[in-house]
N, CA, C and O atoms as a DFTB+ gen file, in Angstrom:
304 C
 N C O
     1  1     -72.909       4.770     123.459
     2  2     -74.232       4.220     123.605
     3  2     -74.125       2.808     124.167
     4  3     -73.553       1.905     123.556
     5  1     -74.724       2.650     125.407
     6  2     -74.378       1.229     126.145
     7  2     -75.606       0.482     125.304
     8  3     -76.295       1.210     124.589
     9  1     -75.856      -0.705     125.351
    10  2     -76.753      -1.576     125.007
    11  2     -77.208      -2.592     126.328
    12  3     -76.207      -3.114     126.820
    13  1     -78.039      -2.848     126.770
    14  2     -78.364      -4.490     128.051
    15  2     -78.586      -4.907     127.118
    16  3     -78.596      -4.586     125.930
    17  1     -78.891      -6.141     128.047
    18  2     -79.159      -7.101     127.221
    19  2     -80.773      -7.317     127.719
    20  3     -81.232      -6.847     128.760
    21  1     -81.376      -7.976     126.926
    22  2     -82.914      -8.143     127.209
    23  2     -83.036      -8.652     128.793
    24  3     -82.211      -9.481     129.177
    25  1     -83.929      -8.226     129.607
    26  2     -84.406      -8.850     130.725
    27  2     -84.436      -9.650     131.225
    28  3     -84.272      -9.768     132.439
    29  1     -84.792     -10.958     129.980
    30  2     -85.255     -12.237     129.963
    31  2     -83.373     -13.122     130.331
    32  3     -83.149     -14.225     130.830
    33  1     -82.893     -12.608     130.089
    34  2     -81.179     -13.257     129.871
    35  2     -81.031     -13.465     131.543
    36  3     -81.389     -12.498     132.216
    37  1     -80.720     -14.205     131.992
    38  2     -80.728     -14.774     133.657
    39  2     -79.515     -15.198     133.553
    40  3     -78.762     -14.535     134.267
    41  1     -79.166     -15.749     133.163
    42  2     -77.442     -16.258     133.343
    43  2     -76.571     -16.200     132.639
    44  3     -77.075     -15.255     132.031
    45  1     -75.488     -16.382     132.028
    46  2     -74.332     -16.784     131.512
    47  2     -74.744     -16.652     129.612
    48  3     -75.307     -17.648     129.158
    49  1     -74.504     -15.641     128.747
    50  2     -74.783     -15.810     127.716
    51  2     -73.624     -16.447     126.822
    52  3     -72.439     -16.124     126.911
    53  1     -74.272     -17.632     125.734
    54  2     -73.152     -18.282     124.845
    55  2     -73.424     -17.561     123.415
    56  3     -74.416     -17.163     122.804
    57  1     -72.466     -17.590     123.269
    58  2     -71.855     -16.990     121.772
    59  2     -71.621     -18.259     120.951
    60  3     -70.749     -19.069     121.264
    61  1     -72.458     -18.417     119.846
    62  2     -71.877     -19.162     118.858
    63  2     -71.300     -18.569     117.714
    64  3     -71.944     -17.607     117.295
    65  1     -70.171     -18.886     117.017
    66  2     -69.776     -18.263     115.395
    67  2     -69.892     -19.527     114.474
    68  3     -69.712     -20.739     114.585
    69  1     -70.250     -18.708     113.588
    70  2     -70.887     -18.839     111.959
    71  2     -70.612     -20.453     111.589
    72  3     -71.544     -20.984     110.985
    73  1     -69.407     -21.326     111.886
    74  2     -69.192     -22.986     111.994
    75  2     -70.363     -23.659     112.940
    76  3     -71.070     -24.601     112.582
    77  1     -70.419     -23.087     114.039
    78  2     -71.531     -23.489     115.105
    79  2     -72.891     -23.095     114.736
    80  3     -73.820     -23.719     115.247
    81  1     -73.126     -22.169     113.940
    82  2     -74.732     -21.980     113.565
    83  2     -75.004     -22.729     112.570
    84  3     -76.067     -23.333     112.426
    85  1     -73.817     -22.747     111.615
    86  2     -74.137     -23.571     110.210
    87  2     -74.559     -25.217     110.689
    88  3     -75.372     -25.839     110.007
    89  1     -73.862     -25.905     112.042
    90  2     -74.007     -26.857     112.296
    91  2     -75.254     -27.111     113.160
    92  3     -75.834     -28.185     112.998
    93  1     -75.532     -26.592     113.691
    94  2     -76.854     -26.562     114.967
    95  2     -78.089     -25.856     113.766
    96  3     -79.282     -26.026     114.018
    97  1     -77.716     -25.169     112.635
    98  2     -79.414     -25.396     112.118
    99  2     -79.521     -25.836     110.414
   100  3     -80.517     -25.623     109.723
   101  1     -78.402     -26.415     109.994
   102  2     -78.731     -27.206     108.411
   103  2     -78.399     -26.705     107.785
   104  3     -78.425     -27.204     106.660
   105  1     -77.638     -24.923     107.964
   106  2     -77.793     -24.231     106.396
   107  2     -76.470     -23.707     106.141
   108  3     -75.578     -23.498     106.963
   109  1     -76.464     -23.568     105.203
   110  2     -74.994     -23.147     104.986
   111  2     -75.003     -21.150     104.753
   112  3     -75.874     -20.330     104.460
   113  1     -73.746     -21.091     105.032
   114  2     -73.518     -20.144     105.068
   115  2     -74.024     -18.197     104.734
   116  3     -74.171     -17.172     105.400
   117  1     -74.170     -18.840     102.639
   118  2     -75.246     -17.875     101.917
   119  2     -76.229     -18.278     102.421
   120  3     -76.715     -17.150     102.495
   121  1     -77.504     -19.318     103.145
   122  2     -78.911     -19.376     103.150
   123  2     -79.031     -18.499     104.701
   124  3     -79.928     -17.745     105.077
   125  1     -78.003     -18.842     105.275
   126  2     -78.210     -18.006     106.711
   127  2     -78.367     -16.527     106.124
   128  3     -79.472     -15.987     106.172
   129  1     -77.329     -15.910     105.604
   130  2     -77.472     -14.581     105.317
   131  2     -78.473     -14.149     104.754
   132  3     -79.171     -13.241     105.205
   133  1     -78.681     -14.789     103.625
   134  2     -79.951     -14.366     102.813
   135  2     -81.112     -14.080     103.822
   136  3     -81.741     -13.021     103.836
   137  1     -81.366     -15.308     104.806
   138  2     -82.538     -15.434     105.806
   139  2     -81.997     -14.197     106.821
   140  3     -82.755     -13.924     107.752
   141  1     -81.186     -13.702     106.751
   142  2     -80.918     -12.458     107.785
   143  2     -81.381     -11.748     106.930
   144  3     -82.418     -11.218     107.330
   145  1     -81.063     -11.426     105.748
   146  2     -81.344     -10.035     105.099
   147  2     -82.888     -10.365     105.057
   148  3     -83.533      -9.321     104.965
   149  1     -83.678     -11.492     105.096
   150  2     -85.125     -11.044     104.433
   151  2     -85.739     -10.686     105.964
   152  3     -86.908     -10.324     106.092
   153  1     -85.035     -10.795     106.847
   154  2     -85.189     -10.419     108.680
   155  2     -85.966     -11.334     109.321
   156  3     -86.771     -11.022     110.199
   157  1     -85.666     -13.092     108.713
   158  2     -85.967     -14.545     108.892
   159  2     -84.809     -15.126     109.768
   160  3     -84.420     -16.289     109.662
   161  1     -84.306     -14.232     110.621
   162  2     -82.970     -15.070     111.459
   163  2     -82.730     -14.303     111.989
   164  3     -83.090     -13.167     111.684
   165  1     -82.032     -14.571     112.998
   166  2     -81.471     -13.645     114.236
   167  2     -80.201     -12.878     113.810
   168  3     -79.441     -13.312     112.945
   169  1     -80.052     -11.947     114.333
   170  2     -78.811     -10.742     113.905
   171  2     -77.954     -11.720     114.578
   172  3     -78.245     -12.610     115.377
   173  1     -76.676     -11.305     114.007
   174  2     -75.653     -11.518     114.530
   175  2     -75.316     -10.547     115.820
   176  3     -76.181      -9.672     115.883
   177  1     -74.384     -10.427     116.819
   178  2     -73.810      -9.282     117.346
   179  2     -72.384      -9.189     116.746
   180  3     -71.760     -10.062     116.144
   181  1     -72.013      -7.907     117.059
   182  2     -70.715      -7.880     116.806
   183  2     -69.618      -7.938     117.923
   184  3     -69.870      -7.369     118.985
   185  1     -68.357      -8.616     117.756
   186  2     -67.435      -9.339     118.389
   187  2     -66.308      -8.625     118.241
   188  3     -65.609      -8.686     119.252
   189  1     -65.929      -8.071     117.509
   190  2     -64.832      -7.139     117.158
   191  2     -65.092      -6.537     115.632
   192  3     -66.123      -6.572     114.959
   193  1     -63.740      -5.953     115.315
   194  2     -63.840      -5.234     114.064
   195  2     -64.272      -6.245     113.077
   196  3     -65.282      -5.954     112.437
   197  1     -63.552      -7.676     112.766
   198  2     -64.177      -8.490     111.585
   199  2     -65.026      -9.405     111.964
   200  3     -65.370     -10.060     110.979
   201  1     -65.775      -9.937     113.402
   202  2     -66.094     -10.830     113.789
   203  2     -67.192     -10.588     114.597
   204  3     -67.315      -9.839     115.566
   205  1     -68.134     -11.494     113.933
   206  2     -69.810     -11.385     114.323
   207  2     -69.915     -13.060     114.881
   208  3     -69.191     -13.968     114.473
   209  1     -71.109     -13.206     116.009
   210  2     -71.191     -14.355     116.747
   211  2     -73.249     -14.116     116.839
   212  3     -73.969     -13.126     116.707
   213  1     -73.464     -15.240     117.057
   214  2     -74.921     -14.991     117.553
   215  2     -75.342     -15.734     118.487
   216  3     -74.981     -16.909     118.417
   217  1     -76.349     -15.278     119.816
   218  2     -76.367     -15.598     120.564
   219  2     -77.506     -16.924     120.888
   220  3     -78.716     -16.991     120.670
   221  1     -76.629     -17.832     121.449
   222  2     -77.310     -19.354     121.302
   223  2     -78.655     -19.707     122.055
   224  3     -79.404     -20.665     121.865
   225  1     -78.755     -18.661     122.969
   226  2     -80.756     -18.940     122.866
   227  2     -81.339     -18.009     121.847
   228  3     -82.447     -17.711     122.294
   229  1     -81.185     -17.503     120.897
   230  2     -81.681     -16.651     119.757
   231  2     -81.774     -17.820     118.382
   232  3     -82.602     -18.018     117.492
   233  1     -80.721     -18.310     118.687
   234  2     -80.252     -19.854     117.192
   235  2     -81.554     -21.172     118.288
   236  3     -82.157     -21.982     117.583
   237  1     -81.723     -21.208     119.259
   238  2     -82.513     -22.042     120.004
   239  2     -83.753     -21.673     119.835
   240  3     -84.550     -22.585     119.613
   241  1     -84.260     -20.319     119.884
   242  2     -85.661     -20.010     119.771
   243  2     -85.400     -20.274     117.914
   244  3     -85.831     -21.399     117.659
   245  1     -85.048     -19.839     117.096
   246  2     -85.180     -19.589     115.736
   247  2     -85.548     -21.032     115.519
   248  3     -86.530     -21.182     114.793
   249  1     -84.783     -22.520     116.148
   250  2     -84.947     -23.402     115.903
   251  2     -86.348     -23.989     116.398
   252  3     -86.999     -24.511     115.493
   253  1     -86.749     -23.996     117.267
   254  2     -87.758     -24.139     117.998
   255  2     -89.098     -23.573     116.859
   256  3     -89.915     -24.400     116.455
   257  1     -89.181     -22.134     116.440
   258  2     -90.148     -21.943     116.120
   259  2     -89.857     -22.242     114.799
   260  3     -90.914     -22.106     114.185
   261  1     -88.867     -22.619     113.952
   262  2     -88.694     -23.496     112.686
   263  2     -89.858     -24.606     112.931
   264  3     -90.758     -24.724     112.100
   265  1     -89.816     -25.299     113.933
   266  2     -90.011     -26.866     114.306
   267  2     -91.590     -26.744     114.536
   268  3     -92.385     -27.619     114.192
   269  1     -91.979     -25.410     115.234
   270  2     -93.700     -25.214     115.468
   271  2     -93.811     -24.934     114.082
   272  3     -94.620     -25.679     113.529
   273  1     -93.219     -24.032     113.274
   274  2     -93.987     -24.099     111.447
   275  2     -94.308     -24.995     110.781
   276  3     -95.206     -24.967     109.939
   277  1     -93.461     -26.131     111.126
   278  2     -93.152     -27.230     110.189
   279  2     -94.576     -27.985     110.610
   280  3     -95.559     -28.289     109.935
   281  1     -94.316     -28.123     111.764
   282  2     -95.603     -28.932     112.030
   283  2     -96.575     -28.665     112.802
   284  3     -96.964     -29.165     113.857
   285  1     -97.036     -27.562     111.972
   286  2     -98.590     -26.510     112.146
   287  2     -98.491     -25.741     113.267
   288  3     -99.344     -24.854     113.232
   289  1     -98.016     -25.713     113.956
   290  2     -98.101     -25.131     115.572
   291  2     -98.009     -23.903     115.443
   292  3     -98.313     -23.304     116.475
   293  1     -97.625     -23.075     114.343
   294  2     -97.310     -21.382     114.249
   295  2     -96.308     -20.767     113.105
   296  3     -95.547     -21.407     112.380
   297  1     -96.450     -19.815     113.130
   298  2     -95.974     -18.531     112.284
   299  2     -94.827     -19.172     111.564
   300  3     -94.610     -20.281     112.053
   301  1     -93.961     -18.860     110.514
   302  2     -92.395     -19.178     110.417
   303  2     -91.231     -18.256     110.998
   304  3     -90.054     -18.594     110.870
């Protein structure tokens, strides 16, 4: 089963892992997951057999619309 990637993807996609997300959005490790499981964060993809990465305009939008909640602009 092949997968694309969304439409919207125009160039060069970055991969961040789990040190780089914890640092680019405040939370540590358990609050990311938790916020995955309640389906409040972006999936990870998978990278190999033990290793998941997520893709850094997905951690950019998540941040972004963090930033419109906070200060009224929209949804969480």
């Amino acid at each position: 089963m092949n997968k694309q990637l969304p439409s919207h993807t125009s160039g060069p996609v970055s991969v961040l892992r789990l040190p780089a997300v914890k640092s680019r959005v405040g939370l540590g490790r358990s609050s990311i997951y938790s916020a995955l499981a309640r389906g409040e964060f972006p999936a990870p993809v998978k990278l190999g057999e033990r290793a998941v990465g997520w893709i850094e305009s997905d951690i950019d939008t998540w941040i972004s619309n963090r930033i419109n909640a906070t200060r009224g602009g929209g949804a969480a």
